[in-house]
C-alpha positions in Angstrom: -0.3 22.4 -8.2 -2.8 20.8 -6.0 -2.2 20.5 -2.6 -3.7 18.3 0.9 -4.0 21.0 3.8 -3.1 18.6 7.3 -3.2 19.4 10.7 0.1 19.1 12.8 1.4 17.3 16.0 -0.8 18.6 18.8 -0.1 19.9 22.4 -0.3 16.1 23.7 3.6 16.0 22.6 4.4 18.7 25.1 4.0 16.4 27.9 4.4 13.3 27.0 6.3 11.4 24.0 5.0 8.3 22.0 6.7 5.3 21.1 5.6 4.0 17.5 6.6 0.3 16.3 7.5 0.5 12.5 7.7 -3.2 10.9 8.1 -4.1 7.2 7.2 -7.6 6.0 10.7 -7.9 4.1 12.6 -5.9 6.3 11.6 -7.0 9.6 12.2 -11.0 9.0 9.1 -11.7 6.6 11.7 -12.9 4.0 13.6 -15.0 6.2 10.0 -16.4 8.2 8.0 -19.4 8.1 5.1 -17.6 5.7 7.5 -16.5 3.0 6.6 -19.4 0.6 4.1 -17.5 -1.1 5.8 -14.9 -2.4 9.4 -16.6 -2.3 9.8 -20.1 -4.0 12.3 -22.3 -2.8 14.7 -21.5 -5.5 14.3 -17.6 -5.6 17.7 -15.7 -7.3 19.1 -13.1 -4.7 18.2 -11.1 -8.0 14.5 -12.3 -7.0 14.6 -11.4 -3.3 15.8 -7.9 -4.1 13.2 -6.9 -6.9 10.9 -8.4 -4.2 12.4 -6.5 -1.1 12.7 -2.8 -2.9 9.1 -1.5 -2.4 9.1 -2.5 1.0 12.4 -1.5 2.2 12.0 2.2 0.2 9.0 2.5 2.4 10.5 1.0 5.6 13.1 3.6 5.5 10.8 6.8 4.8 8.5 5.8 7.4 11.6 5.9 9.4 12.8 9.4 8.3 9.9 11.1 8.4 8.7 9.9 12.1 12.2 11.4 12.9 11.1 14.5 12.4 8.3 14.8 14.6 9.8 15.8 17.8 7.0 14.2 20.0 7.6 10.4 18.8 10.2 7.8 19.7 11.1 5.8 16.9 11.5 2.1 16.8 12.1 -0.8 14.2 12.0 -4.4 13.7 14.4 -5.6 11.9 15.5 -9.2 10.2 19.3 -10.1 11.5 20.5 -11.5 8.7 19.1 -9.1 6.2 20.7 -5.5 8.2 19.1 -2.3 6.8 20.8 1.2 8.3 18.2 3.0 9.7 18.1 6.7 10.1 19.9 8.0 13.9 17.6 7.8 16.3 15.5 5.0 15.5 15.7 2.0 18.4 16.5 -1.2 16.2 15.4 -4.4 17.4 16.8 -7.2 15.8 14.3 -10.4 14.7 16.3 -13.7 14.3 15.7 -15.9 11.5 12.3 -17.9 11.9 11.4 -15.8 14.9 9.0 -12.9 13.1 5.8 -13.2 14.1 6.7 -13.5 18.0 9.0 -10.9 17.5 7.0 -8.2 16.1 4.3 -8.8 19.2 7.4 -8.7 21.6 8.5 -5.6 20.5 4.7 -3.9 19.7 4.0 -4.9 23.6 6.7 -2.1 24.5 5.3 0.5 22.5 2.2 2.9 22.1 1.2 2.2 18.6 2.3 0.4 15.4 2.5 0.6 11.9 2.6 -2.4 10.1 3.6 -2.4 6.3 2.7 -6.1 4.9 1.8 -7.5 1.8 -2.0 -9.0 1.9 -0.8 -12.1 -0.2 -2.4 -15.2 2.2 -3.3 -13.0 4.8 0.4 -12.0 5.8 -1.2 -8.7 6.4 -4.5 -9.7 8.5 -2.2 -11.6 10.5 0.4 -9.7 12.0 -2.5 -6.8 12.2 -5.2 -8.9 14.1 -1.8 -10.5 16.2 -1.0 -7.3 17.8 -4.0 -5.8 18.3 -4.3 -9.1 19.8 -1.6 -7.9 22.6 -3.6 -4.6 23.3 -1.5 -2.3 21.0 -2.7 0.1 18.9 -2.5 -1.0 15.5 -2.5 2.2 12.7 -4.9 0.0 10.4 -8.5 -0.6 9.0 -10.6 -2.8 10.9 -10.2 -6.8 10.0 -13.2 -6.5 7.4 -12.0 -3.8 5.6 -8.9 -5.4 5.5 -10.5 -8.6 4.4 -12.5 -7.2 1.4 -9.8 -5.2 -0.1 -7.2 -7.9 0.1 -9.4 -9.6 -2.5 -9.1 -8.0 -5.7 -12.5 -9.7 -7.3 -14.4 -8.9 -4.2 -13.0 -5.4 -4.4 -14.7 -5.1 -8.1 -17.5 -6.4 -7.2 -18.4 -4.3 -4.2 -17.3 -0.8 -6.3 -19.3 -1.9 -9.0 -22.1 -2.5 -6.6 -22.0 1.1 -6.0 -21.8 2.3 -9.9 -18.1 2.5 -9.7 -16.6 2.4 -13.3 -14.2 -0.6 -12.7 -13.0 -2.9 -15.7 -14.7 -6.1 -17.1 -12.8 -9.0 -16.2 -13.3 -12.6 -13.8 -12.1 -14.7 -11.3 -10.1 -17.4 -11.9 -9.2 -20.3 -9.6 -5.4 -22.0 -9.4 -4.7 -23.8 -12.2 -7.7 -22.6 -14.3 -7.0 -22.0 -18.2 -7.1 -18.7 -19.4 -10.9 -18.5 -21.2 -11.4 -18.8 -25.6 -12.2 -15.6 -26.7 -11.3 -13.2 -23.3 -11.0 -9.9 -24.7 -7.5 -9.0 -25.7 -5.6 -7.4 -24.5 -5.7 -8.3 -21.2 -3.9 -8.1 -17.5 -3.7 -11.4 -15.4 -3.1 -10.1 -11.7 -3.0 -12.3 -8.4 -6.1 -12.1 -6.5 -4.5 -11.4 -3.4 -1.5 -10.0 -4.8 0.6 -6.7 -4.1 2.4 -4.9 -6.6 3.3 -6.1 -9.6 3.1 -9.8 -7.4 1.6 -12.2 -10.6 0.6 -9.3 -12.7 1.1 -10.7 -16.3 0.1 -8.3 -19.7 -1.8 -10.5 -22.7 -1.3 -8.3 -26.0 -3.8 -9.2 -29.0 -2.2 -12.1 -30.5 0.0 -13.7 -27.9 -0.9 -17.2 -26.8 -2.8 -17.6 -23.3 -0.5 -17.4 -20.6 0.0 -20.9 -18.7 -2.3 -21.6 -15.8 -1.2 -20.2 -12.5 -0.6 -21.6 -9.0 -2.8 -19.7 -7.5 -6.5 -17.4 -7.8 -6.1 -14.7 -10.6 -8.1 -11.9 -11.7 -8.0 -10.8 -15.2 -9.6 -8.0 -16.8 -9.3 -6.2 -19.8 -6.6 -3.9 -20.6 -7.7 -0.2 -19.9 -6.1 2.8 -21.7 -5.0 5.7 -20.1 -2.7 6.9 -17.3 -2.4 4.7 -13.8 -2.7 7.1 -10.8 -3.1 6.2 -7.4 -4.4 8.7 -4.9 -3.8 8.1 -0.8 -6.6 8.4 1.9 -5.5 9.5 5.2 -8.9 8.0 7.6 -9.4 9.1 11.1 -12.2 9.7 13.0 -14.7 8.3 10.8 -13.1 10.8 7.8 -11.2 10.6 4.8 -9.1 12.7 3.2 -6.9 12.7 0.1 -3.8 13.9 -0.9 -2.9 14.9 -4.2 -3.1 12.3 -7.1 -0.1 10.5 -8.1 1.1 9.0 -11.3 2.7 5.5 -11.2 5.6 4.5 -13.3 5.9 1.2 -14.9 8.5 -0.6 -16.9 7.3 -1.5 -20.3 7.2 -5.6 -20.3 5.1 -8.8 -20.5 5.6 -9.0 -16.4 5.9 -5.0 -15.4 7.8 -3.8 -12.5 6.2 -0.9 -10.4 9.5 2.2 -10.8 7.9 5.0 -9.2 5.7 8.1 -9.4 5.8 11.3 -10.2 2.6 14.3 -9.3 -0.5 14.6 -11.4 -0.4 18.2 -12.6 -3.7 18.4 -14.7 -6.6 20.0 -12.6 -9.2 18.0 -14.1 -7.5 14.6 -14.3 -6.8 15.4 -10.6 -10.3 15.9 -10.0 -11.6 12.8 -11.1 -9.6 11.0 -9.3 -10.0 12.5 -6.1 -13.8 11.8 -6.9 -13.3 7.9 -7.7 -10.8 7.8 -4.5 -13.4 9.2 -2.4 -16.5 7.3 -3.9 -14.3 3.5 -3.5 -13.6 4.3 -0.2 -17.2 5.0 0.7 -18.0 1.9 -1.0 -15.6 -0.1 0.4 -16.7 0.6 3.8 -20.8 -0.1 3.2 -19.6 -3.2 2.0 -17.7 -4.6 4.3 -19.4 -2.8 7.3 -15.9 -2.0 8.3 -14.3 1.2 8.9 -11.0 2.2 7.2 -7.9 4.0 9.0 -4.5 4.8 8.4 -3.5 5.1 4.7 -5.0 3.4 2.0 -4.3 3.4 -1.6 -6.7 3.8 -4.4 -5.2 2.6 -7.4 -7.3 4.1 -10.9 -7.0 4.0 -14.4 -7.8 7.7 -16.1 -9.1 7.2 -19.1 -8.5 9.5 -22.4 -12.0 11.0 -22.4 -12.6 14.2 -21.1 -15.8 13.3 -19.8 -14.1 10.6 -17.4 -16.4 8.0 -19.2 -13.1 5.9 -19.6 -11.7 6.2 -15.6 -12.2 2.5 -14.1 -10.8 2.0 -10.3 -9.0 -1.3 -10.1 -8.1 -1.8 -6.6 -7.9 -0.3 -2.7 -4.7 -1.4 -0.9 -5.2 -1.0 2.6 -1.8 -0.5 3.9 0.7 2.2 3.5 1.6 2.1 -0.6 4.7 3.1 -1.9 3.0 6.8 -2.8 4.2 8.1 1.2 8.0 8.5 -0.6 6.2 11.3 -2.9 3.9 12.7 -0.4 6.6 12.6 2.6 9.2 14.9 0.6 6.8 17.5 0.2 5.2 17.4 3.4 6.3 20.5 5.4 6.0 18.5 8.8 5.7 14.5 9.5 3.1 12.2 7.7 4.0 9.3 10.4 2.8 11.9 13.2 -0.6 13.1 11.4 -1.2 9.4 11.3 -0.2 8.5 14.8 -2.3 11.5 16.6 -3.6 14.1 14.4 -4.5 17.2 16.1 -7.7 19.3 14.9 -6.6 22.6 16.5 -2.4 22.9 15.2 -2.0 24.8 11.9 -2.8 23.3 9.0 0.1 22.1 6.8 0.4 21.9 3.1 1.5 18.7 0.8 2.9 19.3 -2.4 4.3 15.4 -3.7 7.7 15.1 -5.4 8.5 12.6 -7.8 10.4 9.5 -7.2 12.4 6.4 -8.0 12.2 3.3 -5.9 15.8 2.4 -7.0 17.2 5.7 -5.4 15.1 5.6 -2.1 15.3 2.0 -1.8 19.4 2.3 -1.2 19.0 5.9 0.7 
């Protein structure tokens, strides 16, 4: 099995210890805040909130685990008051009242060396909170603002990979409360333009009727066969480099749910989509004159042709993606601290990804 060779925590540790600010949208008072109407109507089921809530706080709480094992960083967490979430021992827990989010999170970032910030980019909730800290002089774990910008926007994603020759799949914009167009190519996949997830995403089989029009900017493109894999970029220094591919689990409906993900064995599939991962990033970055940082997901179709003739690249999430649970577990020493301060000179480390379900790490 593939596996990403990483450099370990460096002699800086030794001397002096860093404090890193770990904040999830849902966990850390997003849900409960003034900017949660776009992605939580009025009259959202607590059934709603928690299919909502389970990426994020799976995430929240590896983050958390795995920054606990680097002996060099102090761990600390916003998190919402009326929503608790038991965080590993250790971690410093700073409660955000109701309302009181935003302020909160720059509060709390002002005490502390760096910051991870794990947001949806639905509206700009991600920009935001990234651009408001930064704002206070903290180190912010992050691609630059353009970067961030360009990849929140799933047709101006396409547009600038396919600008560079990257095999991406036909599809359009359309605005909020467009009709679906006569004749679009069937099937199909509606998604949110600024969505995250499965946020919006809608599947069109060959005879069902259009879908209603939506509330808000879609993108919709034709179906793509093959297998979804999304590969994670570690960027530093100007660099990327990717760990090993990982498939993505779906359940099998009109409105899929994102389940989990599991390794991509198969030598060649896994080269191909280290080579899309690599050439989107690159584009990305030309494009938006922006360099990335941090994690960032490349999310790929692999099509069934040998040749690769059939791969397409549908989108670049620049944030941490739900892929760390995976890549964490088989990581002999902490992601969180390779991200925070990698070291050229330590030992390299291997990553070998495990396979997992949201529903078991979301509740560990």
């Amino acid at each position: 099995m593939a596996t990403a060779r990483l450099a370990g925590p460096g002699s800086l540790w030794q001397t002096a210890r860093m404090r890193v600010l770990v904040y999830e949208w849902c966990c850390s008072g997003g849900l409960t805040g003034p900017d949660a109407a776009p992605l939580v109507p009025a009259a959202a089921s607590p059934a709603d909130l928690e299919s909502l809530a389970r990426e994020g706080r799976a995430m929240f709480l590896e983050v958390l685990r795995d920054g606990c094992r680097a002996p060099g960083l102090d761990m600390h967490a916003v998190v919402d008051a009326t929503r608790p979430v038991a965080v590993p021992a250790g971690v410093q827990v700073h409660p955000v009242a109701a309302g009181d989010e935003c302020d909160s999170l720059v509060a709390v970032a002002k005490a502390c060396d760096i910051a991870l910030l794990i947001a949806p980019e639905t509206e700009g909730l991600l920009a935001r909170r990234v651009a408001a800290v930064r704002a206070a002089g903290v180190d912010v774990i992050a691609p630059g603002p353009r970067f961030i910008d360009l990849a929140s926007d799933k047709q101006a994603t396409i547009l600038a990979l396919a600008a560079a020759g990257i095999p991406v799949p036909a599809g359009r914009e359309l605005a909020a409360g467009e009709s679906w167009p006569t004749g679009f190519r069937r099937p199909a996949v509606g998604k949110r333009l600024d969505g995250v997830g499965c946020d919006g995403l809608i599947r069109v089989g060959n005879h069902a009727a259009s879908p209603p029009a939506a509330g808000f900017p879609l993108r919709i493109e034709a179906a793509v066969d093959g297998l979804p894999v999304g590969v994670a970029c570690l960027c530093r220094s100007g660099r990327t480099m990717t760990l090993p591919p990982m498939i993505q689990l779906f359940s099998t409906r009109n409105a899929p749910g994102y389940i989990g993900g599991e390794p991509l064995t198969s030598p060649s599939l896994h080269h191909r989509a280290i080579s899309l991962a690599v050439r989107s990033m690159a584009a990305l970055e030309r494009a938006a004159g922006d360099k990335a940082r941090g994690w960032v997901g490349v999310d790929m179709i692999l099509g069934p042709r040998d040749d690769g003739r059939g791969d397409r690249v549908l989108e670049v999430n620049p944030r941490l993606t739900t892929s760390f649970l995976g890549h964490a577990a088989g990581c002999e020493r902490s992601l969180l601290a390779e991200l925070v301060a990698p070291s050229e000179n330590a030992p390299p480390i291997h990553v070998t990804p495990r396979p997992f379900d949201l529903a078991t790490h979301a509740h560990s």
